[in-house]
C-alpha positions as CSV (number, residue, x, y, z in Angstrom):
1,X,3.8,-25.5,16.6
2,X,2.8,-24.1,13.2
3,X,4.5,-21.9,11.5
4,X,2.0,-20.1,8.8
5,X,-0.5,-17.5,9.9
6,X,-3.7,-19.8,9.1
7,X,-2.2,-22.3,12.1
8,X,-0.9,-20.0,14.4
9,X,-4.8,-18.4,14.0
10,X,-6.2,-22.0,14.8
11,X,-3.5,-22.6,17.6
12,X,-4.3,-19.0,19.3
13,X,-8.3,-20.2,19.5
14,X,-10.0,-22.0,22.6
15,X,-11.5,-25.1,20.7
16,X,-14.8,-24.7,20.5
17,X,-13.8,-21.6,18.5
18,X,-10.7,-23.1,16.7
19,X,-13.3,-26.2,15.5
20,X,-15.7,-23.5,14.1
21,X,-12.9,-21.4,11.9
22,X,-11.1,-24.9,10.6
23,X,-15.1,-25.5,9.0
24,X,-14.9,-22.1,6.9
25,X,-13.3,-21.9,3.3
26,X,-9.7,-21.3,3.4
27,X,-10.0,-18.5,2.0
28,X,-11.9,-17.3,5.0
29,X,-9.5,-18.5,8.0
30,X,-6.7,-16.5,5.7
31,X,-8.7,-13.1,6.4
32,X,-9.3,-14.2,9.6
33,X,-5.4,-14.3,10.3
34,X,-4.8,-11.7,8.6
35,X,-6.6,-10.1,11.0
36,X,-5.2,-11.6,13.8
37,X,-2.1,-10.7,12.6
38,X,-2.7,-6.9,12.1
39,X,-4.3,-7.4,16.0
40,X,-0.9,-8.4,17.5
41,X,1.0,-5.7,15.8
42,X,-1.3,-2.4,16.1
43,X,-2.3,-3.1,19.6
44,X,0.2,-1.9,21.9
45,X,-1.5,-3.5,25.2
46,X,-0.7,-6.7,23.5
47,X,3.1,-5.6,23.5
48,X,3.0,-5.3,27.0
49,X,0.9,-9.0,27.3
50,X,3.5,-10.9,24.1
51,X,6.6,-9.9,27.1
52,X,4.7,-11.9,29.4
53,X,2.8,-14.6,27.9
54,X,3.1,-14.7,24.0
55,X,0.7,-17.5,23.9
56,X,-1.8,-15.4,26.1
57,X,-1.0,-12.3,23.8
58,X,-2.5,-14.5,20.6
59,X,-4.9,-15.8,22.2
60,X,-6.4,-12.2,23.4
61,X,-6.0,-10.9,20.0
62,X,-7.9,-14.1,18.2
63,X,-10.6,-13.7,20.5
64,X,-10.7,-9.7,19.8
65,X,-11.1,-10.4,16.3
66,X,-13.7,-13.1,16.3
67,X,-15.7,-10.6,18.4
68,X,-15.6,-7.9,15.8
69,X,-16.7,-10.8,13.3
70,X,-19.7,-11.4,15.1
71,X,-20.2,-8.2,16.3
């Protein structure tokens, strides 16, 4: 499993999305985790989901932030 935010981003994506970000600059996919990662610790729903399914929980907030990209 990868340990810096950029992976953990990629790993959190359904493929068809995680194919898409891995094509952007890096520079790009670091915002993007950076995001991500700001997602997992403001949203307090996703506390609730991480207890149960951490892997679900990073996945939610991925897909929440590539919907505000393409909003």
């Amino acid at each position: 499993m990868p340990t810096d935010p950029v992976g953990r981003f990629l790993a959190a994506l359904d493929p068809h999305h995680r194919e898409a970000v891995s094509g952007t600059p890096r520079e790009e996919q670091e915002r993007l985790a950076a995001a991500w990662e700001r997602e997992l610790e403001a949203d307090t729903e996703l506390d609730s989901l991480d207890e149960l399914s951490p892997s679900a929980a990073e996945a939610e907030a991925a897909r929440r932030v590539l919907d505000r990209e393409n909003g």
